[in-house]
N, CA, C and O atoms as a GROMACS GRO file, in nm:
protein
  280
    1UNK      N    1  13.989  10.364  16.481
    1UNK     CA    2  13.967  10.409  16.345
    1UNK      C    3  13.854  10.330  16.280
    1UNK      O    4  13.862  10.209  16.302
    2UNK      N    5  13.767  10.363  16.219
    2UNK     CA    6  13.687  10.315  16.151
    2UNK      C    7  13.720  10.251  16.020
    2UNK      O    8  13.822  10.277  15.957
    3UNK      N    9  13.627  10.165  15.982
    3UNK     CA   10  13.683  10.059  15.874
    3UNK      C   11  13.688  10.130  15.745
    3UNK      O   12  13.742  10.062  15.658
    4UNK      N   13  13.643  10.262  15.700
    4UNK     CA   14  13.595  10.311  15.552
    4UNK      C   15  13.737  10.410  15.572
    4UNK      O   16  13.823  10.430  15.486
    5UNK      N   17  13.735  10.449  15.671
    5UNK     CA   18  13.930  10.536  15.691
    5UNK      C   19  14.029  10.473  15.700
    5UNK      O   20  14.134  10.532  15.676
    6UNK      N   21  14.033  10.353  15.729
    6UNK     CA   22  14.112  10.221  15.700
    6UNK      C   23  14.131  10.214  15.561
    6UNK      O   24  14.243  10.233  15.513
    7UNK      N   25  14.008  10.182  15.474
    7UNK     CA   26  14.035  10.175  15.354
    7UNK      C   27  14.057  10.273  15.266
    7UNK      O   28  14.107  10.231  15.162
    8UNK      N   29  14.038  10.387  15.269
    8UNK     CA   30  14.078  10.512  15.198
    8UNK      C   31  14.241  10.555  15.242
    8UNK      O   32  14.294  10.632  15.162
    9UNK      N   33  14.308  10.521  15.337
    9UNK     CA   34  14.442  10.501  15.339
    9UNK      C   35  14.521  10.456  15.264
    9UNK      O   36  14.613  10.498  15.193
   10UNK      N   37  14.457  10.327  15.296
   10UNK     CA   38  14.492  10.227  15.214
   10UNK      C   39  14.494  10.237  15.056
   10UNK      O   40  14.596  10.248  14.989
   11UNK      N   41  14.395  10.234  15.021
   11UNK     CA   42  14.350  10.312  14.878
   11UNK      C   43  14.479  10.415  14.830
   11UNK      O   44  14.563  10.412  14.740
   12UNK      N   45  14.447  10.498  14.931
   12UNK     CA   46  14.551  10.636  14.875
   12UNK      C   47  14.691  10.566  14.873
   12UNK      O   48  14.748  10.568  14.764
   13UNK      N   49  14.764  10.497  14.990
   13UNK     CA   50  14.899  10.448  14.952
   13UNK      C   51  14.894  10.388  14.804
   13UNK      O   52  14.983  10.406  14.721
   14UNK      N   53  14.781  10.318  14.786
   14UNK     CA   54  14.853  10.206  14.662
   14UNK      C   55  14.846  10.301  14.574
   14UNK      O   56  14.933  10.289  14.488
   15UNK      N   57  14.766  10.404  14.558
   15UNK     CA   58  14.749  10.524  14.431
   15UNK      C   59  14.917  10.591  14.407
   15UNK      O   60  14.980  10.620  14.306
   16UNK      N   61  14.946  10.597  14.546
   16UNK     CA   62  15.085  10.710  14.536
   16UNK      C   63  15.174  10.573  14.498
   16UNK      O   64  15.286  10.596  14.454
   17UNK      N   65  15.136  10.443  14.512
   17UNK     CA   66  15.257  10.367  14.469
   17UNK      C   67  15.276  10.360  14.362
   17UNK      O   68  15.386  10.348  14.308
   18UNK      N   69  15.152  10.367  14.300
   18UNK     CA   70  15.081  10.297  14.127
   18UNK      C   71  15.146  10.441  14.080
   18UNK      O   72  15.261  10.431  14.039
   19UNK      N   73  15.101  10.551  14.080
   19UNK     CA   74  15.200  10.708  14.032
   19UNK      C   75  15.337  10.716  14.055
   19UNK      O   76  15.412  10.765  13.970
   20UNK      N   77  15.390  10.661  14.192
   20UNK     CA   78  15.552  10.700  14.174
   20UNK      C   79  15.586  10.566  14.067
   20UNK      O   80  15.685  10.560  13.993
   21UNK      N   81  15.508  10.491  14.076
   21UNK     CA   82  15.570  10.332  13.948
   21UNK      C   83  15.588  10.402  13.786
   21UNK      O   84  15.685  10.389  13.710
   22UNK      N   85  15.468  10.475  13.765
   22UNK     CA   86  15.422  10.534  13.630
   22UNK      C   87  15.476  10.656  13.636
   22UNK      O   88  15.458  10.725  13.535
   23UNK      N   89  15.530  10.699  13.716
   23UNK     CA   90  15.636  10.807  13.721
   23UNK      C   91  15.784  10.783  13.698
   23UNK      O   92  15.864  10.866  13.655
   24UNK      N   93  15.804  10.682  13.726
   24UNK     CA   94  15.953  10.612  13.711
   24UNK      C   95  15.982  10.590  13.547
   24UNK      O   96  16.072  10.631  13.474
   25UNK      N   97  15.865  10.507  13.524
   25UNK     CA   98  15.894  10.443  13.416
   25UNK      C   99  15.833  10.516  13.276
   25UNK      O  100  15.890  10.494  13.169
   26UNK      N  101  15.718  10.600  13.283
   26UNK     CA  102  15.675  10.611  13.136
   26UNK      C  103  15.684  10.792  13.214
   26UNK      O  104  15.728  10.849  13.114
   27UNK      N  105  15.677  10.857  13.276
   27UNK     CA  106  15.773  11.000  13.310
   27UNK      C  107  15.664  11.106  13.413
   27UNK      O  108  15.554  11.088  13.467
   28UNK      N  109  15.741  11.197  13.407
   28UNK     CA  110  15.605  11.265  13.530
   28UNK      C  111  15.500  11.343  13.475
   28UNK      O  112  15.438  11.424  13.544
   29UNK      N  113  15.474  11.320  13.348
   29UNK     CA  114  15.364  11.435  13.271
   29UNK      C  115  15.274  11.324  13.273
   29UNK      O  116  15.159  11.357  13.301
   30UNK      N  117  15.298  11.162  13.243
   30UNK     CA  118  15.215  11.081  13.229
   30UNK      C  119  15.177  11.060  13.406
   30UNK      O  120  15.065  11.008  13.398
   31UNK      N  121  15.190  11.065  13.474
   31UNK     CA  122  15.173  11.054  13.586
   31UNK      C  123  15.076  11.124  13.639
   31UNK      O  124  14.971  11.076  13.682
   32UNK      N  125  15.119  11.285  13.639
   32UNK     CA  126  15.094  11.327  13.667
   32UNK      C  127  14.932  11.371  13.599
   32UNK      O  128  14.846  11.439  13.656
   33UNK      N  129  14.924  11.324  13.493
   33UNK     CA  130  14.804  11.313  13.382
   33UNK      C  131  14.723  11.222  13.434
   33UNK      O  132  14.614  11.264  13.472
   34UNK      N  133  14.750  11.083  13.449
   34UNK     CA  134  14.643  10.969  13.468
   34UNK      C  135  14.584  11.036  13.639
   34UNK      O  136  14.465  11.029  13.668
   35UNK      N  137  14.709  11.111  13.757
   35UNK     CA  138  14.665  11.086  13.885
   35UNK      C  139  14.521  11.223  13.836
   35UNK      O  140  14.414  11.231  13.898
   36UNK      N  141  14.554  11.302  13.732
   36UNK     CA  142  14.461  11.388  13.802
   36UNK      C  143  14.319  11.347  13.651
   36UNK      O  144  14.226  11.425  13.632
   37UNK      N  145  14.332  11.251  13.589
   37UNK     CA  146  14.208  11.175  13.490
   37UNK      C  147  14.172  11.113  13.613
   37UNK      O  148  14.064  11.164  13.645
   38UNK      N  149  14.209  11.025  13.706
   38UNK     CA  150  14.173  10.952  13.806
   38UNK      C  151  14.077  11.004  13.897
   38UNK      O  152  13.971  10.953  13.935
   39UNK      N  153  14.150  11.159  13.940
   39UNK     CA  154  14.044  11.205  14.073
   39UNK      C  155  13.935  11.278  14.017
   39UNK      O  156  13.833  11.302  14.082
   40UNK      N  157  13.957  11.325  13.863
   40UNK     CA  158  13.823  11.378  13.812
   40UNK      C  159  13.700  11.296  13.770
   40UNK      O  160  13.592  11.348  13.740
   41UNK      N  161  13.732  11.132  13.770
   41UNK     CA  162  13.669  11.040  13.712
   41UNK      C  163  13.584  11.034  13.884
   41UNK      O  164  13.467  11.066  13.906
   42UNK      N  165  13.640  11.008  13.937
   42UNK     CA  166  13.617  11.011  14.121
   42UNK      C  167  13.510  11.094  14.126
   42UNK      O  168  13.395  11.051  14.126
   43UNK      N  169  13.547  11.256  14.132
   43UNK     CA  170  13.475  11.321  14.145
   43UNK      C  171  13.321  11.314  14.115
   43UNK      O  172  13.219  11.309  14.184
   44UNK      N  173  13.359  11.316  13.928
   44UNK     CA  174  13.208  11.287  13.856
   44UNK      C  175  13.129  11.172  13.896
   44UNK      O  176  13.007  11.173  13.904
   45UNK      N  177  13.216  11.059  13.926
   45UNK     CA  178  13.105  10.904  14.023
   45UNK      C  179  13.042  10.956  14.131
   45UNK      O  180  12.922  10.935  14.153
   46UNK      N  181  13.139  11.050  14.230
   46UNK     CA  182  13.056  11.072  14.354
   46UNK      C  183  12.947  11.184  14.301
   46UNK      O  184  12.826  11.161  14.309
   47UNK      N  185  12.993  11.293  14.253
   47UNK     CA  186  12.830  11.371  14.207
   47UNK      C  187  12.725  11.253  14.142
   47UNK      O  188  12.631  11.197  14.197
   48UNK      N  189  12.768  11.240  14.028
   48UNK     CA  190  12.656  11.098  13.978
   48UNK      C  191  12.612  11.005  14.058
   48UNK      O  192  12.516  10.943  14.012
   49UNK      N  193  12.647  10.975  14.159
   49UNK     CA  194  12.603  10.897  14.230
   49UNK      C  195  12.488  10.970  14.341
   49UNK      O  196  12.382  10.918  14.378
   50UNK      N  197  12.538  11.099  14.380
   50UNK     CA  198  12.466  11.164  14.442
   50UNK      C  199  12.324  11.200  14.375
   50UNK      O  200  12.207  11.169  14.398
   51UNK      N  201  12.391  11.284  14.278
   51UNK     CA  202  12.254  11.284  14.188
   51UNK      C  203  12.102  11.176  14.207
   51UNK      O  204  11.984  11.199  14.234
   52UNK      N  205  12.192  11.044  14.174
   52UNK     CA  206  12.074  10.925  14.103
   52UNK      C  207  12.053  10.936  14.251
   52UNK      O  208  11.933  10.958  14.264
   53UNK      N  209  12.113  10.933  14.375
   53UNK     CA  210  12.058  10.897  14.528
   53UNK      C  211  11.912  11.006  14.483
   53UNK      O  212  11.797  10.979  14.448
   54UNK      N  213  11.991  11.146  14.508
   54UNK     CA  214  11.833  11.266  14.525
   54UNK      C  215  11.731  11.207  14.435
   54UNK      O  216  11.622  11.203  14.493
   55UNK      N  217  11.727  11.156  14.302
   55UNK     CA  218  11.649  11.132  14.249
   55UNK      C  219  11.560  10.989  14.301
   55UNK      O  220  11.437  10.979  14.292
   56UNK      N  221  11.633  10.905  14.346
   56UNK     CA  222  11.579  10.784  14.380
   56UNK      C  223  11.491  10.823  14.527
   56UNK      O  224  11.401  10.749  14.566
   57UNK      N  225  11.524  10.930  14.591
   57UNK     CA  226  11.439  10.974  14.772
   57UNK      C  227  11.344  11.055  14.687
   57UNK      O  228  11.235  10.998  14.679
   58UNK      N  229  11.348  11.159  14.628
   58UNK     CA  230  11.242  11.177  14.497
   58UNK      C  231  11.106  11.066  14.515
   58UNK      O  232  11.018  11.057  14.601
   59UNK      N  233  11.134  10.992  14.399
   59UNK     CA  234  11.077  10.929  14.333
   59UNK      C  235  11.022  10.825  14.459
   59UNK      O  236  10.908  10.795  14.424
   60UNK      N  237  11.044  10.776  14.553
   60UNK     CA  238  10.990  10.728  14.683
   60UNK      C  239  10.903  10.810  14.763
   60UNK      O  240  10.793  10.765  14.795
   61UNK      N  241  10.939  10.926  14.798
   61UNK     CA  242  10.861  10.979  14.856
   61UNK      C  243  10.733  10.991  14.714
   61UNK      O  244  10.657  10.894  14.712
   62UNK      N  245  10.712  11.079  14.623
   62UNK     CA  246  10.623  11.110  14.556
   62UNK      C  247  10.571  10.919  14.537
   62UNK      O  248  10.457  10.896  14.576
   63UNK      N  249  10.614  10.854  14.508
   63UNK     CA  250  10.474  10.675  14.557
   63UNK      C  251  10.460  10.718  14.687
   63UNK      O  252  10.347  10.766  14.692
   64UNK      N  253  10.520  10.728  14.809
   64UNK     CA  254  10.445  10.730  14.894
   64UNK      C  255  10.347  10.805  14.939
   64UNK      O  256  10.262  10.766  15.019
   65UNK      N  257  10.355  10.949  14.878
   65UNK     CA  258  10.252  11.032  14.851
   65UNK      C  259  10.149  11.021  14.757
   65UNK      O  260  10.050  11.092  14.773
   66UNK      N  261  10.154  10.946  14.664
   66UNK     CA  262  10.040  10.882  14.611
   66UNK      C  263   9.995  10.767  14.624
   66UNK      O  264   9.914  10.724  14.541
   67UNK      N  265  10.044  10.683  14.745
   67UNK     CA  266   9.960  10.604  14.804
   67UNK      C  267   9.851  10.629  14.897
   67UNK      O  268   9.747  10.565  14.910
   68UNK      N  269   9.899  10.756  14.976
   68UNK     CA  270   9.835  10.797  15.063
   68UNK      C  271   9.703  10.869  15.039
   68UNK      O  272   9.605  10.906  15.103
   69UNK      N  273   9.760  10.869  14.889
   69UNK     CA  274   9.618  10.964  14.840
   69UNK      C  275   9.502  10.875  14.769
   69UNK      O  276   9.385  10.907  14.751
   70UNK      N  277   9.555  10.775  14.740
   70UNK     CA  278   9.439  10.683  14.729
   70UNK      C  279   9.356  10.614  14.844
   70UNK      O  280   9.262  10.540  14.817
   0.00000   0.00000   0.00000
């Protein structure tokens, strides 16, 4: 197994621990609320993150295309 599937296991157990905890105690609407504020917050980091990547191979290539042109 590779080390980044190692940790996304991992990850995911403590998530389902941290929800059945906040499920116990403050009820399953709150639970069930923060798990899915959580994976939409997820979501939007990985697009945003993707995003600024395309923009940053962008913005490299076009200097390196205007180096070449000088």
């Amino acid at each position: 197994m590779k080390r980044k599937s190692i940790y996304k296991i991992i990850l995911r157990v403590l998530l389902f621990c941290l929800v059945w905890r906040l499920a116990c105690t403050a009820g399953a609407i709150t639970a069930v609320t923060a798990y899915l504020v959580f994976r939409a917050a997820c979501f939007l980091l990985r697009v945003c993150l993707s995003a600024f990547y395309a923009l940053c191979v962008a913005l490299l290539f076009l200097l390196l295309l205007s180096l070449l042109s000088i």
